[in-house]
KOLDRENDO-847172 format. One record per residue: residue in three letters; z, x, y of N, C-alpha, C, CB in turn. Coordinates in steps of 0.1 Angstrom, whole numbers, plus 2048, in hexadecimal, padded with zeros to 3 digits. Glycine has a CB too. Layout:
// KOLDRENDO-847172
alaZXYZXYZXYZXY
...
// end
This chain:
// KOLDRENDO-847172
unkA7D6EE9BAA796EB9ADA816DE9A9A7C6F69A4
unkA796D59A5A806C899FA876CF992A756B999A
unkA916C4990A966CB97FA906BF976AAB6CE97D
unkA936C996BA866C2962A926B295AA7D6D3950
unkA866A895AA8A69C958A8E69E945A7D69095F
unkA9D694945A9E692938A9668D92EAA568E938
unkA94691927A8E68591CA92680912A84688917
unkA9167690FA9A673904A996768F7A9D668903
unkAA26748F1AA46798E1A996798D9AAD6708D9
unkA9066C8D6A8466F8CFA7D67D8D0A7C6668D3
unkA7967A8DFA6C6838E8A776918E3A6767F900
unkA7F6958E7A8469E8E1A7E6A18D2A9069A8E1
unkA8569D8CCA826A08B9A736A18B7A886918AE
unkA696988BEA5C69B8BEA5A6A98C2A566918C7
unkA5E6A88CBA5A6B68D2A5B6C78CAA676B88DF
unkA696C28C4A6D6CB8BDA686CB8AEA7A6CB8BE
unkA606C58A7A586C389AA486C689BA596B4895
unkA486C98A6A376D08AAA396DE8A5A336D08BE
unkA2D6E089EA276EB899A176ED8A3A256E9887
unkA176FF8A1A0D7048A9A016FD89CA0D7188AC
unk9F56FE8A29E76FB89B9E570688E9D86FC8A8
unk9E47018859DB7068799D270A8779D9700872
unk9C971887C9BD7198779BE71A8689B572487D
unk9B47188609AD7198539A972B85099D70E855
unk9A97318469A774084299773D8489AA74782E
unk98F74784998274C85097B74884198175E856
unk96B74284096873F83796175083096173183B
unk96175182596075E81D95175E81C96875E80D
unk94B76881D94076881B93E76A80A93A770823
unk94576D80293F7717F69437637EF94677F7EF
unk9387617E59327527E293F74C7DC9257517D8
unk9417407D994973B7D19497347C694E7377D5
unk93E7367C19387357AF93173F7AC92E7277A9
unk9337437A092D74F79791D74C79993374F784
unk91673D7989097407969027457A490373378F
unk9077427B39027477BE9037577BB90A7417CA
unk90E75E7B390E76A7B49017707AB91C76F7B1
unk8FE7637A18F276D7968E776779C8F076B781
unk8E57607A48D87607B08DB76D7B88D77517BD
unk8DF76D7BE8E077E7C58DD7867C08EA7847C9
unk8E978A7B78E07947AF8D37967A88E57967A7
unk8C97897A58C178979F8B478C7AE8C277D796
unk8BC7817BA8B478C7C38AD7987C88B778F7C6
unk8BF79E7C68BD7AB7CA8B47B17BE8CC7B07CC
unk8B77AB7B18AF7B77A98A57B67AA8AF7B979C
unk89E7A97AE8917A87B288C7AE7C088F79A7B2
unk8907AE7C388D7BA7D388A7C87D189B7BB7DF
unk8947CF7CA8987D97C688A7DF7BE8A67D77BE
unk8887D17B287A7D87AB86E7D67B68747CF799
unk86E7CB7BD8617CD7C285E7DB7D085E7BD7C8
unk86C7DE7D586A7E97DA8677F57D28757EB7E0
unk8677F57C98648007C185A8017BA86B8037BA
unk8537F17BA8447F37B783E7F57C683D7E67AF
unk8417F27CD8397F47DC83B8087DC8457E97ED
unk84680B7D484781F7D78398217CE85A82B7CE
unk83F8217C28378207BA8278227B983A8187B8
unk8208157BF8148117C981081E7D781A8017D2
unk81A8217D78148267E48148357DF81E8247F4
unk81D8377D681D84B7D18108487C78318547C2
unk80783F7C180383E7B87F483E7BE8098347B0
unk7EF8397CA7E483A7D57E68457E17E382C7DB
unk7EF84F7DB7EC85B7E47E485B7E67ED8657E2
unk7D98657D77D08677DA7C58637E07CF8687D4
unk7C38567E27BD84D7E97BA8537F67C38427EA
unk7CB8537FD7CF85280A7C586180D7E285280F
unk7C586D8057C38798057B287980A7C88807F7
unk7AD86F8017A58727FE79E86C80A7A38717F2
unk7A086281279B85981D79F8618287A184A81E
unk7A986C8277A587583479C87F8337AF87B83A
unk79B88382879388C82478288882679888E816
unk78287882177787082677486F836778864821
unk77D86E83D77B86D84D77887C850789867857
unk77D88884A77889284F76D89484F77B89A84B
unk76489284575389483F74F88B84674E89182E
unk75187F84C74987685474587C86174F86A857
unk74888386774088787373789086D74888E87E
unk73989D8657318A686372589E8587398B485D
unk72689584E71B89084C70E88785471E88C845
unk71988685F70A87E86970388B87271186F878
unk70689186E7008A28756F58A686F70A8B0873
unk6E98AC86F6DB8AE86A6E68C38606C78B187F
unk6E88C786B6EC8D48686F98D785C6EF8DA878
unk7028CA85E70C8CB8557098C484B7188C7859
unk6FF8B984B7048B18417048B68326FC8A5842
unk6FC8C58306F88C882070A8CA81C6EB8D981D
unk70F8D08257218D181D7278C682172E8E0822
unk7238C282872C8B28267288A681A72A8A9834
unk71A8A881871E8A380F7208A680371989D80F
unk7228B47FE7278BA7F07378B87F17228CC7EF
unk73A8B47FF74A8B780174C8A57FC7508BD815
unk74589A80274788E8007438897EF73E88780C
unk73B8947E573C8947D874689C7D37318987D3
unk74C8A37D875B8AA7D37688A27D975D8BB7D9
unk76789A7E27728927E47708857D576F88B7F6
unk76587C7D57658727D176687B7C375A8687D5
unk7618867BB76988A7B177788B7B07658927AD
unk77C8917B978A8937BA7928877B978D8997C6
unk78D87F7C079586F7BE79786B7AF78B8617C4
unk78B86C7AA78586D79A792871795777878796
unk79187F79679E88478A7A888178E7A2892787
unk7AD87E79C7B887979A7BF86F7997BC87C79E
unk7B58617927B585878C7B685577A7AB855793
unk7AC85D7777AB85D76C7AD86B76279F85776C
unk7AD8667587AB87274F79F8807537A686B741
unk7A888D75479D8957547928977497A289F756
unk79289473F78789373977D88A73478B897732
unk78487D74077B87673D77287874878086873C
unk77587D75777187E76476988C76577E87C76D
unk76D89876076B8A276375A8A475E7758AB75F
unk7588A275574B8A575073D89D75774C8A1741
unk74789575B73788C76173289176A73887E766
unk72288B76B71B89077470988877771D89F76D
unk70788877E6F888377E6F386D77D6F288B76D
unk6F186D7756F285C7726FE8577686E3858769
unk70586276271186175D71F85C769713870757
unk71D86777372586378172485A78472386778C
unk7178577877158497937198387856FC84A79D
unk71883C77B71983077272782C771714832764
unk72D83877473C83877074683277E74184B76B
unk73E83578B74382E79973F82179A73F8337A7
unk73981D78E73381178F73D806789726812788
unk74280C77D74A80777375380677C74C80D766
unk75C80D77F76680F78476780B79476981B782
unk75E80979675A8047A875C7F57AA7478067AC
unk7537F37A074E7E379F7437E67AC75C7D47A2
unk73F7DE7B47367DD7BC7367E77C87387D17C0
unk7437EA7C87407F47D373C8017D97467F57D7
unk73C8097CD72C8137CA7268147D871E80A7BF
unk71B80B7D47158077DE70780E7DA71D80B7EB
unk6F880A7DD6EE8127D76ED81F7E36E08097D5
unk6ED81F7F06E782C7F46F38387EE6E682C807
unk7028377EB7088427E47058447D47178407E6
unk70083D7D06F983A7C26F08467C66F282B7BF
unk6E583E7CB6DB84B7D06E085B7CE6D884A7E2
unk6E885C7DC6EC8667DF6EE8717D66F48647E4
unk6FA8687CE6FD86E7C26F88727B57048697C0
unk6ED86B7B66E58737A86DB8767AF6E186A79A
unk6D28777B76CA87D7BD6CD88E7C06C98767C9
unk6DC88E7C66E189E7CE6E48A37C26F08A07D9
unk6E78A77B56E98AE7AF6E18B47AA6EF8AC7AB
unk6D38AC7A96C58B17A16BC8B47AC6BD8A5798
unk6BA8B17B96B08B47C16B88B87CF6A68A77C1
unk6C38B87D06C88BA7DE6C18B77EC6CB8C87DE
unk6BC8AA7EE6B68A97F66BA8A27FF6AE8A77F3
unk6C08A48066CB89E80F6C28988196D88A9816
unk6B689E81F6B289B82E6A88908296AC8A8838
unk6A588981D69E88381A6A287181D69C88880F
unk6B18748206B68658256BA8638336C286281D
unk6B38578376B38558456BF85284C6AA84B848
unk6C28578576D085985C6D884D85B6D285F86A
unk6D184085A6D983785A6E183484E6D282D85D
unk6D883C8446E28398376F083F8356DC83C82C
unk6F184C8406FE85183870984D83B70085E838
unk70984384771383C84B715832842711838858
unk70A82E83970A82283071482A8206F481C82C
unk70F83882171584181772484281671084D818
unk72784582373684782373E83782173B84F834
unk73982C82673D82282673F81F81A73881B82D
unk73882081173881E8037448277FE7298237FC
unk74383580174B83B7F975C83B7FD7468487F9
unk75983480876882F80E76C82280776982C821
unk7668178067688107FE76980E7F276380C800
unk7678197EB76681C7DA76F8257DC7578217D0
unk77882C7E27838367E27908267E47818467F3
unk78D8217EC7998147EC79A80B7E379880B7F7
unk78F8087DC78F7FE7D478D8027C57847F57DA
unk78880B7C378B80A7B37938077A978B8127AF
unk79080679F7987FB79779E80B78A7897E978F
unk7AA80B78B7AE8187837B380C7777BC82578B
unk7B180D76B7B88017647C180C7607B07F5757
unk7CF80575C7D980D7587D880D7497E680775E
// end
């Protein structure tokens, strides 16, 4: 081992006035003006309500959801010659059922005949549809189910699936 070479006086004192490196504190994540903090918070409150209109929305179209399986159930047995007479009393007790649980029972409950079908109209807007029009005021006065050609009842349910999604409930 060589021995270590002198150095002189300066390089010395240099040597000895060295400090280790300085990091800087870690930068903070929490803001450092008050107005970034009332954007956040106004954020967050805004998130907060629109999550709770999205709850809101969705507990408020249960029925809906209820009622569109209830609709997929009746769709096979109405394209049936042998089922279709209770399927379709069942597909006029669904689309009432939607009824009340939309609206006032006394505005919904009593109807019936060209009263019904005027009132899915209003509240439909277009999507009714004329063969469930038919349907519906035709079956309560004449029950004549086998009088419509099979293509229509696929046209029937489509209607009534569309006027179960889309109605217009005004608040």
């Amino acid at each position: 081992m060589d021995p270590q070479p002198l150095l002189d006086p300066i390089t010395q004192a240099a040597l000895r006035s060295l400090r280790d490196i300085a990091t800087p504190p870690p930068v903070t994540w929490w803001p450092q003006t008050w107005g970034w903090a009332v954007v956040a918070l106004l954020l967050a409150v805004a998130v907060a309500l629109w999550a709770l209109t999205l709850i809101r929305r969705y507990r408020r179209d249960a029925y809906r959801r209820e009622a569109l399986r209830l609709l997929d159930e009746i769709e096979p047995k109405i394209l049936h010659a042998e089922t279709r007479r209770q399927a379709v009393e069942d597909l006029a007790s669904v689309l009432k059922r939607a009824a009340l649980a939309a609206w006032p029972r006394g505005e919904v409950a009593s109807l019936s005949g060209g009263a019904w079908v005027r009132f899915l109209d209003q509240h439909g807007g277009d999507f009714a549809g004329q063969a469930l029009e038919r349907l519906l005021d035709d079956f309560e006065y004449r029950a004549s189910v086998d009088r419509f050609p099979s293509i229509v009842w696929s046209d029937i349910i489509a209607s009534a699936r569309t006027w179960i999604e889309r109605h217009d409930v005004s608040a």
